[in-house]
LOKEMI-88060 format. One line per field, with one value per residue: residue in one letter; x negated, y negated, z negated of N, C-alpha, C in turn. Coordinates in nm, 3 decimals, always signed. Each point is the difference from the previous one (the first is absolute). Example, Ala and Ser with C-alpha at 12.3 -4.5 7.8 and 13.67 -1.06 7.14 Angstrom:
BEGIN
r	A  S
n_c1	-1.319  +0.035
n_c2	+0.569  -0.105
n_c3	-0.780  +0.072
ca_c1	+0.089  -0.082
ca_c2	-0.119  -0.119
ca_c3	+0.000  -0.006
c_c1	-0.090  +0.077
c_c2	-0.120  -0.109
c_c3	+0.000  -0.073
// end
This chain:
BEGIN
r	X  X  X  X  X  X  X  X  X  X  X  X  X  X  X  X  X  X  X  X  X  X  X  X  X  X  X  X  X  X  X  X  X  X  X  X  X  X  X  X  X  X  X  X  X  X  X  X  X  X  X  X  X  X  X  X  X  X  X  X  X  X  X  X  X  X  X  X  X  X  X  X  X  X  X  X  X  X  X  X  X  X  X  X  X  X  X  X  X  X  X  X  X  X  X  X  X  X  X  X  X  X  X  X  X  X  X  X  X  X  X  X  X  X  X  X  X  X  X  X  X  X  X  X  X  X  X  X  X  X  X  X  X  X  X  X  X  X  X  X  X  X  X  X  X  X
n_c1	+1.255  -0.036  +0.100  +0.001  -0.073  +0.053  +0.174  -0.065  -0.032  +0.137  +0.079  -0.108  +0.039  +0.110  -0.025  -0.142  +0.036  +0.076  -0.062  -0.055  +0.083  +0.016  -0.155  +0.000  +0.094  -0.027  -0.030  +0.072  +0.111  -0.046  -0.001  +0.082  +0.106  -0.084  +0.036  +0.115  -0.002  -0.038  +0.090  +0.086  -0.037  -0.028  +0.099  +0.053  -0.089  -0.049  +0.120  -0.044  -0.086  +0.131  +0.120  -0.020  -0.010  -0.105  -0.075  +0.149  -0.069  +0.073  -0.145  -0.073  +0.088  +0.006  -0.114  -0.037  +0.097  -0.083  -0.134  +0.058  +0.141  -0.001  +0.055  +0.025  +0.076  +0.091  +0.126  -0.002  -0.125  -0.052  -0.073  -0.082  -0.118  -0.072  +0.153  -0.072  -0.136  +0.060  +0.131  -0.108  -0.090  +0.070  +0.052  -0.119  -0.049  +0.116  -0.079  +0.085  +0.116  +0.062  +0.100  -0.063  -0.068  +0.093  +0.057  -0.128  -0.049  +0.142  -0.042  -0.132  +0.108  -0.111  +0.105  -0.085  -0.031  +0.024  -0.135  -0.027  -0.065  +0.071  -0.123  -0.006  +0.155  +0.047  -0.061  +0.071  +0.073  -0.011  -0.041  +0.127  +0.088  -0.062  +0.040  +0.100  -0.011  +0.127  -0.073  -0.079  +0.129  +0.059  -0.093  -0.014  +0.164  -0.015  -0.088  +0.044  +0.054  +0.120
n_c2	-4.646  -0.139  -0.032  +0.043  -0.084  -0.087  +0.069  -0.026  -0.123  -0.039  +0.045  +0.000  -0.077  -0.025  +0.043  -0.067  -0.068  -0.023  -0.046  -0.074  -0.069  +0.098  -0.059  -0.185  +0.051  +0.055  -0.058  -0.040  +0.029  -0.002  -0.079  +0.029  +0.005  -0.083  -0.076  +0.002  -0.047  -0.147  -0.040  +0.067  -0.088  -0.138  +0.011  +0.082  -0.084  -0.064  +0.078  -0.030  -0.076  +0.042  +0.047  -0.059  -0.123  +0.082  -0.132  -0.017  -0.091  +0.069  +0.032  +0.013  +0.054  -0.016  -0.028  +0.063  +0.043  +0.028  +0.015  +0.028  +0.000  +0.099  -0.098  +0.013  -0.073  +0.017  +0.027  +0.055  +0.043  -0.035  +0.062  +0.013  -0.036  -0.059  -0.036  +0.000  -0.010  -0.096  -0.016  +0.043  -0.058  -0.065  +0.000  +0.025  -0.060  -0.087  -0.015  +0.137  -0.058  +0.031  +0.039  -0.012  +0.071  +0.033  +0.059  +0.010  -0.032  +0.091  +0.116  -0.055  +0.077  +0.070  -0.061  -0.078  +0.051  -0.078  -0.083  +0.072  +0.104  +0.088  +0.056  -0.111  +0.008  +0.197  -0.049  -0.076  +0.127  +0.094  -0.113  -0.089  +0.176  +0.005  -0.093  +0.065  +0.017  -0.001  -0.112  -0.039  -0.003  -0.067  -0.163  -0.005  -0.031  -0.070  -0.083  -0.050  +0.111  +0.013
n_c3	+3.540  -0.116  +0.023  +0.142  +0.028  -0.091  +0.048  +0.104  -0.046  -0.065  +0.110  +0.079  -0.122  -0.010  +0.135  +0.039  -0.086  +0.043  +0.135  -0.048  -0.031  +0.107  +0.085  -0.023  +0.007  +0.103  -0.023  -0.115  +0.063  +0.152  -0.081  -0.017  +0.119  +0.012  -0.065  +0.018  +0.137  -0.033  -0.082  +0.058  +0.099  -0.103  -0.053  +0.164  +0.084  -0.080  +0.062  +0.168  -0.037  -0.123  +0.097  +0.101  -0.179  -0.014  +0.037  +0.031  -0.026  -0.060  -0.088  +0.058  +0.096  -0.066  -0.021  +0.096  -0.016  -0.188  +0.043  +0.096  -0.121  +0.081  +0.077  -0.014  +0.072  -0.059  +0.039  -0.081  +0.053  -0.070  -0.028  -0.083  +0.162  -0.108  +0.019  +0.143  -0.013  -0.134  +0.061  +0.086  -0.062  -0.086  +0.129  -0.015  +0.021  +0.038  +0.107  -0.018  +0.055  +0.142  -0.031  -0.063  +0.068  +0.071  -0.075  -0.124  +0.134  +0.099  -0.081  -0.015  +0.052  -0.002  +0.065  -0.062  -0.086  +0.054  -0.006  -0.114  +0.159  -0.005  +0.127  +0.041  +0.004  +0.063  +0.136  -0.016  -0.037  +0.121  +0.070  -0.042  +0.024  +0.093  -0.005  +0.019  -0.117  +0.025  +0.068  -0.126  -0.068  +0.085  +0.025  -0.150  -0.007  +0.055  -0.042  -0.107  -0.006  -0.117
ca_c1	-0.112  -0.049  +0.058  -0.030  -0.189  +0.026  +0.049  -0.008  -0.135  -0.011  -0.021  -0.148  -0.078  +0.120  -0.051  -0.116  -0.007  +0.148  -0.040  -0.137  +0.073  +0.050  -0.110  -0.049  +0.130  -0.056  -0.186  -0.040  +0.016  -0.097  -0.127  +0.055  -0.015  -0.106  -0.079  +0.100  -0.089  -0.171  -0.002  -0.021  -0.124  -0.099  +0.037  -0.023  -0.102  -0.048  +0.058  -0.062  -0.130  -0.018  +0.073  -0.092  -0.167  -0.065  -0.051  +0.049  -0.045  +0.133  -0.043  -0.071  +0.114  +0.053  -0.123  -0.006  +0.156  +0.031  -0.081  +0.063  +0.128  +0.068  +0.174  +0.089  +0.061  +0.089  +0.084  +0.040  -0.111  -0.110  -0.103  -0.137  -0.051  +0.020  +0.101  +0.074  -0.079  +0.031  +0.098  +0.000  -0.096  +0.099  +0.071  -0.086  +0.012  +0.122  +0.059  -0.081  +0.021  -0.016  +0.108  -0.010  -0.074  +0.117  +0.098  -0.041  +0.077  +0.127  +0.080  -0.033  +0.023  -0.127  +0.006  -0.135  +0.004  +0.119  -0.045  -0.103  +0.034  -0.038  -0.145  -0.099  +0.068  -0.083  -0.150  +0.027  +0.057  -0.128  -0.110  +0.049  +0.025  -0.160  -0.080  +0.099  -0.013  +0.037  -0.061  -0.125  -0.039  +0.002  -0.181  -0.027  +0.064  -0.015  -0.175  +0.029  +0.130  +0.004
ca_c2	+0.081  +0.031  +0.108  +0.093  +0.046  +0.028  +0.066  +0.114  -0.029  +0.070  +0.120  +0.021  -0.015  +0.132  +0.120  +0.019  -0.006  +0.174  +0.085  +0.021  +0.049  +0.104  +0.095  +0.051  +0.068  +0.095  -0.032  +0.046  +0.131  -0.001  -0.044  +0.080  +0.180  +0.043  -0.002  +0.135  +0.097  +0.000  +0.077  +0.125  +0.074  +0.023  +0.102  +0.124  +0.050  +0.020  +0.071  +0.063  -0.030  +0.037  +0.098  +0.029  +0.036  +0.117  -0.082  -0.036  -0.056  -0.108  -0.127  -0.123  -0.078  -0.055  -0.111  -0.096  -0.038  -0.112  -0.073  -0.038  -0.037  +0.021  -0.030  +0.080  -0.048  +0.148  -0.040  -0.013  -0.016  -0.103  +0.082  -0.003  +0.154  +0.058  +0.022  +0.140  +0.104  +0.058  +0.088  +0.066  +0.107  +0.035  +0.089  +0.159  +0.027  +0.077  +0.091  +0.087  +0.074  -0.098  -0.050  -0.060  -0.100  -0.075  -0.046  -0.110  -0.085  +0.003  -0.028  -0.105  -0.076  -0.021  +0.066  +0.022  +0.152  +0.092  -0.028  +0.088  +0.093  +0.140  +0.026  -0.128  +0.002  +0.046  -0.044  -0.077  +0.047  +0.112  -0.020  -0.106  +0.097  +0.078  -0.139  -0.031  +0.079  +0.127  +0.069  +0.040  +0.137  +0.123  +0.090  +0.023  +0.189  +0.082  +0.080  +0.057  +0.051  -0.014
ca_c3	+0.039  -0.075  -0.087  +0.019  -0.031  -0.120  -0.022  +0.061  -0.014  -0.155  +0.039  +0.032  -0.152  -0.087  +0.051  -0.042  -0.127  +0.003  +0.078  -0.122  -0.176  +0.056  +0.053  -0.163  -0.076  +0.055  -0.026  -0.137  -0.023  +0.063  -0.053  -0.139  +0.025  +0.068  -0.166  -0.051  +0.040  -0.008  -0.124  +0.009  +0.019  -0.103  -0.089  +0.071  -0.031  -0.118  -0.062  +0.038  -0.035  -0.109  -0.007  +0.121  +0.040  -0.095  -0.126  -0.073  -0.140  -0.078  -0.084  +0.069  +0.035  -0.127  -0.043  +0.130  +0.020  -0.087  +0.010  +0.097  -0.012  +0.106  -0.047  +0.072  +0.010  +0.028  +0.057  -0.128  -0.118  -0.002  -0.086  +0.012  -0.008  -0.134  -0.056  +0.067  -0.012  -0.110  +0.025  +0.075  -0.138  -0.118  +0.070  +0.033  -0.203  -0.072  +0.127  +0.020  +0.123  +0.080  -0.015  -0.194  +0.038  +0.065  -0.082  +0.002  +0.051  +0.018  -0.129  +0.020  +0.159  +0.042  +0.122  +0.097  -0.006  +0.121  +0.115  +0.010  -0.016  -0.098  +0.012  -0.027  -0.145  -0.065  -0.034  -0.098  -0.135  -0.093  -0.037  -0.130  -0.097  -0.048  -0.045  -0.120  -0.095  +0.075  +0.113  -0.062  -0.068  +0.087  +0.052  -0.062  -0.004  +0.123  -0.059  -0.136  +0.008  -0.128
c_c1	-0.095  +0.049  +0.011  -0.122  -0.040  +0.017  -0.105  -0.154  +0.005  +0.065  -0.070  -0.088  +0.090  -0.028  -0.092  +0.003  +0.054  -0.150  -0.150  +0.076  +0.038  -0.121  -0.077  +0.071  -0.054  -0.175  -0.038  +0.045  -0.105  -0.126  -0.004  -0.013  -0.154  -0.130  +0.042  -0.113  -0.155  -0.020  +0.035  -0.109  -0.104  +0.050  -0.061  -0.157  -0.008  +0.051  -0.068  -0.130  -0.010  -0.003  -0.143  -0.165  -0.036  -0.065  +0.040  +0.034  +0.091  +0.007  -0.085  +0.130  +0.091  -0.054  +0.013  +0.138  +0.004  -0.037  +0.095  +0.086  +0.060  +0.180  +0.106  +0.162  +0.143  +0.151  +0.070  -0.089  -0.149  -0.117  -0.158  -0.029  -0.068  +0.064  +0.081  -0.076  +0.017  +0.071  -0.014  -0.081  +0.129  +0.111  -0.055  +0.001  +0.125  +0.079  -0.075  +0.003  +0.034  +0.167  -0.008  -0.116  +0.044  +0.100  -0.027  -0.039  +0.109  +0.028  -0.017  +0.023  -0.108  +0.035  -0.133  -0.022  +0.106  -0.044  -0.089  +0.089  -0.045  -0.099  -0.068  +0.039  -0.109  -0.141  -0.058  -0.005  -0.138  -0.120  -0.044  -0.028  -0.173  -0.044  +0.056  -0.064  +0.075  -0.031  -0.112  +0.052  +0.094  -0.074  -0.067  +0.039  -0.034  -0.147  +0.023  +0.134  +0.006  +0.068
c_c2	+0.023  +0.119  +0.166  +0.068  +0.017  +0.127  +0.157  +0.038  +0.120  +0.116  +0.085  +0.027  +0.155  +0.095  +0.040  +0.072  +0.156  +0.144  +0.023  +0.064  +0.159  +0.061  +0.023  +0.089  +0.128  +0.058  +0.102  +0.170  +0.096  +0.024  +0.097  +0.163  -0.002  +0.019  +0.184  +0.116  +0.059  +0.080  +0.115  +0.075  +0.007  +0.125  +0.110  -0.027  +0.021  +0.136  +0.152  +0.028  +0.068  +0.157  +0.132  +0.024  +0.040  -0.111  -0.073  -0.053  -0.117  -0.097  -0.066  -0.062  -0.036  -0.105  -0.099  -0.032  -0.132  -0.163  -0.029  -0.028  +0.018  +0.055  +0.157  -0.028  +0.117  -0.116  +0.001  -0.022  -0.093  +0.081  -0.030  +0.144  +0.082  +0.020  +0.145  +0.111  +0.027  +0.045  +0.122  +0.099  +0.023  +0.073  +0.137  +0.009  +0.074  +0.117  +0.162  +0.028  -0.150  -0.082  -0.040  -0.163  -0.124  -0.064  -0.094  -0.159  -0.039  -0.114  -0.156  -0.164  -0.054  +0.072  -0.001  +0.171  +0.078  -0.029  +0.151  +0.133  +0.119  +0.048  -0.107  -0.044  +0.086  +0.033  -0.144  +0.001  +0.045  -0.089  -0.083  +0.068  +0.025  -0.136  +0.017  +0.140  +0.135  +0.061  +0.061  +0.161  +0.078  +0.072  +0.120  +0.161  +0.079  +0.060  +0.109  +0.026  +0.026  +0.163
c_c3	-0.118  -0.145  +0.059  -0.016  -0.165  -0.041  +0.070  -0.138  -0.125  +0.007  +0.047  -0.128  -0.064  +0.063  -0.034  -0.127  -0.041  +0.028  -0.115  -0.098  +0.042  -0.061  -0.191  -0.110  +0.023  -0.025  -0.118  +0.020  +0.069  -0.066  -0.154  +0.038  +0.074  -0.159  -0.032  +0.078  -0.011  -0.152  +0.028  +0.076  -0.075  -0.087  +0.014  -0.021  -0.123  -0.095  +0.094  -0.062  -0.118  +0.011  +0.122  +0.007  -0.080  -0.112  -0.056  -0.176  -0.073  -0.050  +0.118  +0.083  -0.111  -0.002  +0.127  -0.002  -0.071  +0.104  +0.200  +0.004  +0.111  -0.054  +0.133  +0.009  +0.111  +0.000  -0.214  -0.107  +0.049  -0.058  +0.053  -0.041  -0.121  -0.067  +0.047  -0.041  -0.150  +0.009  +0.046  -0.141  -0.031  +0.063  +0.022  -0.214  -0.064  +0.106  +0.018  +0.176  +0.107  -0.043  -0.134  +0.058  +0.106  -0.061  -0.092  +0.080  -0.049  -0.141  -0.030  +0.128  +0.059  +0.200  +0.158  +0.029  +0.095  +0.149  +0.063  +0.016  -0.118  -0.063  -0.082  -0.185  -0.099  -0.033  -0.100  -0.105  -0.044  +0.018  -0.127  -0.097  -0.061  -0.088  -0.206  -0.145  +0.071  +0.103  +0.000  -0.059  +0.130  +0.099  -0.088  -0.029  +0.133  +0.010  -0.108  +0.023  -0.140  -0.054
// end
């Protein structure tokens, strides 16, 4: 008898055990595609906020970016949000149009940039674009035609 109660005892233990080791195995991924998500919603906004609002000011979100280290966390990439918004200057800098300005990403396997539809892309572009020397002289030709 004592050996059955034993036996049932440490089987009762190997189950248990089976049945946690299942639920914690499970936890981290959960916990991962839900990071996956909150970052993309930080992204979108912030990509709304650039692209949507008329006061939009590069350098002061630049500055506040330095000073919040806010991390953005994407299913291949890890980036800080000052790291996106340089990307995002130097992508309107060497970019005249919306697919030069895409492709940079690409080119870079920078794939966050695929979270964003078309519109918001190209409101993006042009508002980065006005921040940049080219965007200055294309304000500029358009007063002064040459």
């Amino acid at each position: 008898m004592k050996g059955l109660k034993i036996f049932c005892t440490v089987l009762l233990i190997i189950f248990q055990g089976g049945i946690c080791a299942q639920e914690y195995s499970m936890y981290p991924t959960k916990q991962r595609d839900r990071g996956v998500e909150m970052a993309n919603r930080g992204f979108r906004k912030l990509c709304n906020r650039i692209a949507f609002n008329e006061d939009f000011e590069y350098r002061k979100e630049l500055r506040t970016s330095k000073s919040n280290n806010t991390i953005f966390h994407f299913r291949d990439t890890v980036i800080s949000k000052t790291q996106v918004l340089r990307h995002f200057k130097k992508a309107a800098r060497k970019s005249d149009n919306i697919e030069e300005f895409q492709q940079y990403f690409l080119k870079r396997k920078l794939h966050y940039i695929k979270v964003l539809d078309r519109k918001t892309l190209a409101e993006i572009h042009h508002t980065i674009r006005l921040t940049t020397l080219k965007g200055y002289f294309d304000i500029l030709e358009m007063f002064c035609p040459i």
